[in-house]
C-alpha positions in Angstrom: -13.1 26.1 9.5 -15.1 24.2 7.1 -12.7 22.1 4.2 -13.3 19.7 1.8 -9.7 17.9 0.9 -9.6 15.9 -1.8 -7.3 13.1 -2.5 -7.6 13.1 1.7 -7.5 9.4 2.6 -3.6 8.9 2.5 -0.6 10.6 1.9 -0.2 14.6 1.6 -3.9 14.8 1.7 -4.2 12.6 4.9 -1.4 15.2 6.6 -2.9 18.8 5.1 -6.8 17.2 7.0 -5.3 16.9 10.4 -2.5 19.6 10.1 -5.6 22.3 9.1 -7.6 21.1 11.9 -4.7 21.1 14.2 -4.4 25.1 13.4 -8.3 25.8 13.5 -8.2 24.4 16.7 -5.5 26.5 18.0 -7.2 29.1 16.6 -10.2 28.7 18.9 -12.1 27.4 16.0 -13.7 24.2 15.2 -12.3 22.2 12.4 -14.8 20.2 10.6 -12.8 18.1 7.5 -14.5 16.4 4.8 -11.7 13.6 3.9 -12.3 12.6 0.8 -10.5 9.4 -1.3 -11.4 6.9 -4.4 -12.2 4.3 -1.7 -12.9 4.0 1.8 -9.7 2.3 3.6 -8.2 2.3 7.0 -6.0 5.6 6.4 -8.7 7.2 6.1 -11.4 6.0 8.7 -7.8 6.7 11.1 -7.7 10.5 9.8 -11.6 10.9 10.5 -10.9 9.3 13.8 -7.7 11.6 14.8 -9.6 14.8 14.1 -12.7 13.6 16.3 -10.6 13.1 18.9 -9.3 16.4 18.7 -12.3 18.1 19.5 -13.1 18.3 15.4 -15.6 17.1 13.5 -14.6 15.1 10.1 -16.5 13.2 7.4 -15.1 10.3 5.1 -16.0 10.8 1.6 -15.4 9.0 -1.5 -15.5 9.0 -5.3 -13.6 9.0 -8.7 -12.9 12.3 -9.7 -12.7 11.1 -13.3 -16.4 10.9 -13.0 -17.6 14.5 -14.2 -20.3 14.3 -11.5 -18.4 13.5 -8.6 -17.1 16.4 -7.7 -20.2 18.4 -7.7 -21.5 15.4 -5.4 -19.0 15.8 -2.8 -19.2 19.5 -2.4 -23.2 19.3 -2.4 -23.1 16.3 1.0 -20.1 18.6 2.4 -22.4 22.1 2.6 -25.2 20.2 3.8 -23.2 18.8 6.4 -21.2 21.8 7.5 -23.6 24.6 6.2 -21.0 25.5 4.1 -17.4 25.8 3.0 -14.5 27.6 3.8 -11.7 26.3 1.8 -11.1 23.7 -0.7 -7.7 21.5 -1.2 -8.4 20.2 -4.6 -4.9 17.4 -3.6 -6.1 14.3 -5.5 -3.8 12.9 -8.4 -3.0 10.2 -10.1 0.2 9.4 -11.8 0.9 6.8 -14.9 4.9 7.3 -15.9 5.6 6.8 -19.6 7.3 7.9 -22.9 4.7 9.8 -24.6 5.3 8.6 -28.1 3.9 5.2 -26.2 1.2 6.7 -23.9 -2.4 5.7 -24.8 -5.5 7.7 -25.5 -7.4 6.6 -22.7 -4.4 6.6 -20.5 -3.8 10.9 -21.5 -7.3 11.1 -20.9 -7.3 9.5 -17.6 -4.6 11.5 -15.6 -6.7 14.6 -17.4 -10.2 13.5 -16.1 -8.6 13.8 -12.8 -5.5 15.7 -12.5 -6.9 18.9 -13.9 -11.2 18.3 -14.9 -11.6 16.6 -11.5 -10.1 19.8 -9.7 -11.5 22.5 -12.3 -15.2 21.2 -11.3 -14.3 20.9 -7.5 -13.6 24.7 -8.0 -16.6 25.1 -10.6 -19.3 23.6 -7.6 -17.4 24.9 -4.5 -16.8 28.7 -5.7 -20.5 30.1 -4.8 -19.8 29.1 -1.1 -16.5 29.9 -0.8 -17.9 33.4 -2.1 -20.0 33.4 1.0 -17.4 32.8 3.1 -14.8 34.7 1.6 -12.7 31.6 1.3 -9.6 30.1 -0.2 -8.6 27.2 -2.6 -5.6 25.8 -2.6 -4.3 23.1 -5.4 -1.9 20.2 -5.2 0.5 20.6 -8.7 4.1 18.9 -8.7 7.2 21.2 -9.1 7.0 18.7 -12.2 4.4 21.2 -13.5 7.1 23.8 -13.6 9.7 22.1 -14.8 9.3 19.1 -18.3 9.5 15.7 -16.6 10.0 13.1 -19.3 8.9 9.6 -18.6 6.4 11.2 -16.7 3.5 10.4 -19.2 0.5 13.2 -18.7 1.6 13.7 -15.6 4.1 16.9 -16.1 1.2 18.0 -18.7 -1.6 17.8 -16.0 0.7 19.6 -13.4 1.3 22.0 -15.7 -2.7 23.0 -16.9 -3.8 22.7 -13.2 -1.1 25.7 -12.1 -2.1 27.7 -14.5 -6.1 26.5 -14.1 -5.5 28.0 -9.9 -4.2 30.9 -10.9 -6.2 31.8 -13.6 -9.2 31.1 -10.9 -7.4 33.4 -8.5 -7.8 36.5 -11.0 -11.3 35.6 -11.5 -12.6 35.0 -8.6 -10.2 38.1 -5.9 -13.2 40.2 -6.3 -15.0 37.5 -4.7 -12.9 38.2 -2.2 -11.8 33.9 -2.5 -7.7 33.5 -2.7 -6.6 30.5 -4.4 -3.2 28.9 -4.5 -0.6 26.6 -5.2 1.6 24.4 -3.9 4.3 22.3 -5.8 5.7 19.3 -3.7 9.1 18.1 -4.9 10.6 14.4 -3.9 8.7 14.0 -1.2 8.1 10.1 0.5 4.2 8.8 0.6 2.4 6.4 -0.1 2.6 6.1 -3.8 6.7 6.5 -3.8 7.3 4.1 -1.0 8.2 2.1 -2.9 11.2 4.0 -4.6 12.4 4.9 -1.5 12.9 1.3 0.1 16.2 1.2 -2.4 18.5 2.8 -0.5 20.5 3.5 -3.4 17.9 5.3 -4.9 17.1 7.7 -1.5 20.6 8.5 -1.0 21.4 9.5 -4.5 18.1 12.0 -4.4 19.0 13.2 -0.9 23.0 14.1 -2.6 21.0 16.2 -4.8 18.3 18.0 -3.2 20.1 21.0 -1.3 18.3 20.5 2.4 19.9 16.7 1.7 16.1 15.4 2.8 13.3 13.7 1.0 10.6 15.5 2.0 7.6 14.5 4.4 4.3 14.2 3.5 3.6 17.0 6.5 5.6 19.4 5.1 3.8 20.0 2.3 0.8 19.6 4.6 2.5 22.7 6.6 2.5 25.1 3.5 -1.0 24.1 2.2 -2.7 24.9 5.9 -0.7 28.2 5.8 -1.6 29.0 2.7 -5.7 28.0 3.6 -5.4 29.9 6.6 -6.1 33.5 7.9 -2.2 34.4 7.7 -2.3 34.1 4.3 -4.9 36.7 3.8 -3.0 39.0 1.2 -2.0 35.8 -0.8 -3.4 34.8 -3.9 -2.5 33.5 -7.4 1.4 32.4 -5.9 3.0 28.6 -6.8 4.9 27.6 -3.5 7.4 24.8 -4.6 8.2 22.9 -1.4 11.2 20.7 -2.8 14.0 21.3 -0.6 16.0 23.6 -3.0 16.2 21.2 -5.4 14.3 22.8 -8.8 16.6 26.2 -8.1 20.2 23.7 -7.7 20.1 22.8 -11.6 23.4 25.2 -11.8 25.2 23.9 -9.1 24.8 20.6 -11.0 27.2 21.8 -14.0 30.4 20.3 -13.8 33.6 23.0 -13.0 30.8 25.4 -11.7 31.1 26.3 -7.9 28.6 24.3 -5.9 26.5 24.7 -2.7 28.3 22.0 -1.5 31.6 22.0 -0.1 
């Protein structure tokens, strides 16, 4: 099981690396994981390490999406270091929140270059191997791409384009035999939201509201993404998995004098 994961070095990127390698390997196959981040950093050279010590073989990468040929890079030293590719987890983002009315050209241009150009030219460079290997895509969009965020900046925008960016790739690309998906994380506690979540104010009134009454784990979105990679998902393709808990299908149980899910 050959993967390139972008966005790998921390977070839901960090857990999808070692949770894919965890099921190649009790698949009897060998896992070999490009990580890939902006930067090198300890997270990462620990992910690299973990999988080694599986039995897998791993690779730390790095590089700015937002350069246009960066992506192309990565996928180039990944097939001539695994001989190929079997699936891609296009997972890196970046997020600047903001009224739009306020948001800056080169701030909308920068969540673009990466969010959605970064992952479109992943897909661009990986999609003649992953035709060799029959392979699958899978993308990392927000359940903030289904649903308008505001004070979310380019971010909802980005979200948004990059759902509809993996499925339109899953049309084009089914005769290839390559399935491409998506998965939609919902409030989910990493890296980048730590922060947030040290106010326990702030946890406890997300966790009223979500319906599982959990912020979710950065593994459980790593769960869905390895399924969705994976030979069990072999008659899936083109589908947006929101892994939130409940909470984008609860908006009606949040009208007051309506009956709720909670009792």
């Amino acid at each position: 099981m050959r993967v390139l994961v972008s966005g790998g070095s921390s977070g839901i990127g960090a857990s999808a690396s070692l949770r894919i390698a965890e099921a190649a390997l009790a698949r009897g196959e060998q896992p070999m994981i490009a990580v890939s981040g902006l930067t090198a950093n300890a997270r990462q050279d620990e992910v690299v390490r973990s999988i080694q010590s599986m039995g897998g073989k791993a690779i730390a990468l790095t590089g700015d999406l937002g350069d246009p040929d960066v992506p192309g890079q990565l996928v180039t030293v990944v097939v001539d270091e695994f001989g190929g590719l079997d699936a891609l987890v296009a997972n890196a983002g970046i997020a600047n929140p903001g009224a739009l009315k306020d948001l800056s050209l080169e701030d909308w241009d920068g969540m673009f270059s990466v969010n959605l150009r970064g992952a479109w030219l992943l897909a661009k460079a990986s999609y003649p191997h992953l035709k060799d290997s029959r392979g699958s895509a899978c993308f990392t969009s927000s359940m903030s791409g289904q649903l308008p965020h505001a004070g979310s900046g380019a971010y909802s925008p980005t979200k948004a384009a990059l759902t509809m960016l993996a499925q339109t790739l899953a049309l084009e690309w089914a005769p290839d035999g390559i399935r491409v998906n998506v998965v939609s994380p919902g409030m989910t506690r990493t890296q980048m939201t730590e922060q947030m979540y040290l106010d326990p104010e702030v946890k406890k009134a997300r966790e009223e509201i979500i319906p599982l009454s959990k912020i979710g784990d950065p593994m459980d979105i790593a769960n869905v993404i390895e399924f969705l990679v994976s030979p069990l998902a072999g008659y899936v393709t083109g589908q947006d998995v929101c892994v939130d808990g409940g909470f984008s299908k609860s908006i009606l149980s949040h009208i007051p004098g309506r009956p709720s899910s909670k009792f």
